[in-house]
Structures are given as structure tokens and as C-alpha cells.
N, C-alpha and C positions, 0 to 999 in steps of 0.2 A: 415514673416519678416526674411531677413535675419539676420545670427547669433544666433536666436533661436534655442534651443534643444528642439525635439518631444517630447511631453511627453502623457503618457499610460491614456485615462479615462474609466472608465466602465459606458454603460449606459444599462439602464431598460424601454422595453415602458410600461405602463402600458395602460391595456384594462379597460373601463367605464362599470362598470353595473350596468344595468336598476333599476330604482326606482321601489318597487314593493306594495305591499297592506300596508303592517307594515313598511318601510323602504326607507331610501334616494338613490338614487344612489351616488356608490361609485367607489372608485377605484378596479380592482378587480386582486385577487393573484390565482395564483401566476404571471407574467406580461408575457405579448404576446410575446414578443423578449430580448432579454437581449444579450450585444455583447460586442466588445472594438473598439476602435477606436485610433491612434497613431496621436498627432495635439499640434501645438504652445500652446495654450490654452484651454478655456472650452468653451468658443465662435466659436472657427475654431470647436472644436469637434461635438458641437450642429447641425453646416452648415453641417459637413461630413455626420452626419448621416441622417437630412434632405432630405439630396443630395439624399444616399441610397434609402429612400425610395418614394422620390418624393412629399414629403409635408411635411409642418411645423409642430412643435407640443411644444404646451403650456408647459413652465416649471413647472409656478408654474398656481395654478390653487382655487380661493376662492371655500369653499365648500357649500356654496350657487350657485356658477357657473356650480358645475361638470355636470348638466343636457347636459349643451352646448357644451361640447365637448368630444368626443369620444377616447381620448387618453392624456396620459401624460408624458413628459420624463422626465427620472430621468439621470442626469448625475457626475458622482463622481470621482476625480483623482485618481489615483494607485499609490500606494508609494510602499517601499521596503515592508513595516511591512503587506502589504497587500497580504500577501501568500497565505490567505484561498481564495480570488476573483482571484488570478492570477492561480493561481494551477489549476482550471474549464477550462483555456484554454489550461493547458499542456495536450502531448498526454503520455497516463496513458496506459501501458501494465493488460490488463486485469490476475488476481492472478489465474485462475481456467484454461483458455488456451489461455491465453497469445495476444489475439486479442485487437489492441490496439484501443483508444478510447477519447473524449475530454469527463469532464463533461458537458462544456456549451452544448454541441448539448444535450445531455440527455434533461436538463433543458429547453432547446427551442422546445423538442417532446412532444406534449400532450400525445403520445401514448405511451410514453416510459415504461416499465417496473419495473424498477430500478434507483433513483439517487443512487445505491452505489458509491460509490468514488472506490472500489479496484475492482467491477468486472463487465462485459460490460452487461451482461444480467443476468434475474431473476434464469434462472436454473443455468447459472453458480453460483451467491450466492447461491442455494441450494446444487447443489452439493458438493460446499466447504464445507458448513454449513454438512451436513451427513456425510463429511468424518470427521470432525471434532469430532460428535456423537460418530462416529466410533474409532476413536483415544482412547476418552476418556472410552469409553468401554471399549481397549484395557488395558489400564493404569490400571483401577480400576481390571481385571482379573489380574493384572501381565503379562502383554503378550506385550508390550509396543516395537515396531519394533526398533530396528537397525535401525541408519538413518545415513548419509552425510548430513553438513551441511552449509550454511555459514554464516557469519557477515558483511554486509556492511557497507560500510562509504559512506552515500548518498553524500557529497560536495567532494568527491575523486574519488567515486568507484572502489576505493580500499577494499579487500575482505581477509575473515581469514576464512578459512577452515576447520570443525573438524571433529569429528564421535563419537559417544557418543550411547548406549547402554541402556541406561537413559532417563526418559521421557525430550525432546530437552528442554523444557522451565524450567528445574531445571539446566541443562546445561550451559543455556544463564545465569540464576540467577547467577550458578555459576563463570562464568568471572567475573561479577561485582563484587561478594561481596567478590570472593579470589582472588585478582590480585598476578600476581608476576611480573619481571622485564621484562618480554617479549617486545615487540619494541609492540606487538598488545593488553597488557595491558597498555600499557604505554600509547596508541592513546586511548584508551577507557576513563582512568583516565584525558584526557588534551583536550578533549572535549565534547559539550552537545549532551546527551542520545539520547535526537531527531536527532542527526546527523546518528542514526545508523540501521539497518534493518536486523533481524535474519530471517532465512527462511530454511527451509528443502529443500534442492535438490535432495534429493534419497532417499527413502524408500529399505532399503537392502534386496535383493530378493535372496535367495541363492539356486546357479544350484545344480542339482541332483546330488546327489553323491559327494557333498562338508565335506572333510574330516575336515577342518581347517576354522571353522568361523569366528575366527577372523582376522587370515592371508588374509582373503578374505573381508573382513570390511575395512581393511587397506588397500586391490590392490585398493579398491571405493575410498577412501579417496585419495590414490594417483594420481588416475584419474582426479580426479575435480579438486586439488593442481594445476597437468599441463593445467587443459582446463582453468581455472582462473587466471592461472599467479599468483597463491596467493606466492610464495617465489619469484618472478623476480620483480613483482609491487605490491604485497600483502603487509600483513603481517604476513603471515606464516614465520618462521624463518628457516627451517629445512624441506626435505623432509620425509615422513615417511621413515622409515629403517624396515618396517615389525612389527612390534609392535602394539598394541595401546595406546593410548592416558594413562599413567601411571597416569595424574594431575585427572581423574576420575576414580570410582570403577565401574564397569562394573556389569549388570547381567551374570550370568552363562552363557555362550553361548548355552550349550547344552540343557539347561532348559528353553529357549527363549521361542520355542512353546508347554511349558508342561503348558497345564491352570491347574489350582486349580482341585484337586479330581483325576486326570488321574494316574493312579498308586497307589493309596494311597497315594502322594506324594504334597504338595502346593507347590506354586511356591516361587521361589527365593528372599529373603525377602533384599532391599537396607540398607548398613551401611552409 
């Protein structure tokens, strides 16, 4: 009909399974196909997907009947608040390398490996998963790397860059809980926490023969500032000037990789 707006339904087939010795046939999960479909109504939408597959199928279905038929669709309209069902068809850059991915196809593979939501296959969640191991390893020796970091603002993608010497997620705590007047406390404080996405972009690797760690912490820092545009469209406010970050206390640079016992000496204890 003209003048009608499309609007978004999610539907589900579900597959019948057989009545067996103890038990009725039912419907069985998780459902054979699950898609979307864009249509005037829940009527036009039922036809489209009909159409797809070249046969009808029963909406609703008495459970004295289910013997009779071999399928049932399930069809539901998508509203705004419906992000967790719309989210399965965005395309999702996989967190471990970056190969990107829809949930729905996951869900529609019997053979899939992983519904994770952040990563496209089972060894990439592991690998993430051991280097994570491995992080916290590090933290609990005192040995906790140097990293470049940043802050996203998912409905902007707009970005705030730091570097912190400190394990990152006491870092990020500390934006939240010590603001000051920066333009990228000020975005943090005047919207909701879910708008936002912390993530390490570099693990600080320092070349042989690196006199000055932290001057070299800082050229990283400054690097990513210009590949992200964080002070042109960011909210970085200031390029580095060679320094680090003074709003944080820093491990001892020089004592970064002295683990506990090497020398007679523990590692560097945070104020």
C-alpha cells in the first residue's frame, strides 16, 4: 500500500521433532532458520518469507496438532529497544583479528563453533581468552606492560587516546571516578557508560638500545593521537609535548621488567 513505511520483522522457522518412546513431539531448538525481513506489515512479512522458501507455514499451531506438521513460524516486529535481535545482523569486526562477521549466520550454522558476539571463531576466543591469562599473570608479578590506549564513544566514534604504565582497567576506572574539566570528562559525565568502549591498541614494545622509556611511550601515544584524529575530531585536547600523562603515577620505567626476586630487589609497589 501506498504511503506505508517498511517496517523491520524478525522471524524463526522452527523444526518438529519426532514423538519418541517417553514423549510428544515438539518444537525443537534451537530453530532451523531465523532471518529478517523489511514489509508494510506482519502479513506482507509472513508472504515474503513464504515466497523465500517456496511453502507455507503454520503460525500458530495446537499442541495436540504438532504431529502434522513439520514446521512453524515465528514472526516478531523490531522496534528501536530491540538491539539485542538487531545487533545478530550487524557486521561485528571480530576483537582477536579483526575478520568481520554477522551473529545471525553463526546461529543459522549447525556447525558453528562459537556464538561469541566479540570473536568470529573458537580459537580466536581462546587466544584472547590466554592472552588475557597472561595479562593477569603479568599484573599479579608487577610486570604489567606499558600500553597506548583508547576510549570510544560508540554513537560518535569519536576517540580519546592515552598511555598509562598502570594496569589499563584501573586507568579507565580512573576517568570515571576522578573527572576533571576536560571537554573528554565532560563527554563521559553527559552520557550513558554503555555509549562507550575502552580498548588497548599497543602493547609498548621498546627497540634495543632505548635510552628514554618514557619519551618513547609518549612518540606511541603521539602516533595514535594523529592516526585517530583524536585532537582534530577526538577528544584529546592537546598533543603530547613529550611528557607523560602527569593525571597518573606511573611504574618506574626502568623497573618495568625487574620481576619480583631479580636482584634482591621487588618490584615497584603503586601509590
Amino acid at each position: 500500500m501506498l504511503g506505508e513505511s517498511m517496517t523491520k520483522f524478525y522471524y524463526q522457522i522452527k523444526g518438529r521433532q519426532p514423538a519418541g518412546p517417553n514423549r510428544e513431539a515438539e518444537w525443537a531448538w534451537p530453530p532451523v532458520f531465523s532471518g529478517m525481513v523489511e514489509a508494510e506489515n506482519r502479513k506482507a512479512a509472513k508472504a515474503q518469507v513464504e515466497e523465500l522458501y517456496e511453502r507455507q507455514f503454520p503460525s500458530r499451531v495446537l499442541r495436540s496438532d504438532v504431529s502434522d506438521h513439520a514446521y512453524l513460524l515465528h514472526i516478531q516486529e523490531l522496534r528501536e529497544h530491540d538491539a539485542y535481535l538487531l545487533r545478530r545482523f550487524e557486521e561485528t569486526a571480530c576483537k582477536e583479528c579483526g575478520a568481520v562477521f554477522k551473529l545471525i549466520d553463526k546461529y543459522n550454522d549447525p556447525n558453528t563453533e562459537t556464538t561469541s558476539h566479540d570473536y568470529c571463531t573458537e580459537a580466536c576466543k581462546q587466544a584472547a581468552r590466554f592472552r588475557d591469562v597472561q595479562e593477569f599473570r603479568l599484573l599479579n608479578e608487577g610486570r604489567s606492560p606499558a600500553v597506548i590506549y583508547q576510549v570510544r564513544q560508540k554513537s560518535t566514534g569519536r576517540v580519546y587516546v592515552g598511555q598509562t604504565t598502570q594496569p589499563f582497567t584501573l586507568r579507565w576506572w580512573q576517568h570515571l571516578s576522578n573527572p576533571t574539566n576536560c571537554k573528554f570528562h565532560s563527554a563521559l559525565g553527559s552520557s550513558n557508560i554503555t555509549d562507550w568502549e575502552f580498548s588497548v591498541i599497543e602493547v609498548i614494545a621498546y627497540p634495543e638500545g632505548c635510552t628514554n622509556r618514557a619519551a618513547y611511550i609518549t612518540q606511541r601515544e603521539s602516533h595514535w593521537i594523529e592516526v585517530l584524529s583524536a585532537v582534530d575530531t577526538g577528544f584529546n585536547t592537546v598533543r603530547p609535548a613529550g611528557i607523560a600523562d602527569q593525571a597518573q603515577v606511573p611504574l618506574l620505567l626502568a623497573d618495568l621488567a625487574c620481576p619480583s626476586g631479580a636482584g634482591g630487589q621487588s618490584p615497584p609497589i603503586q601509590r
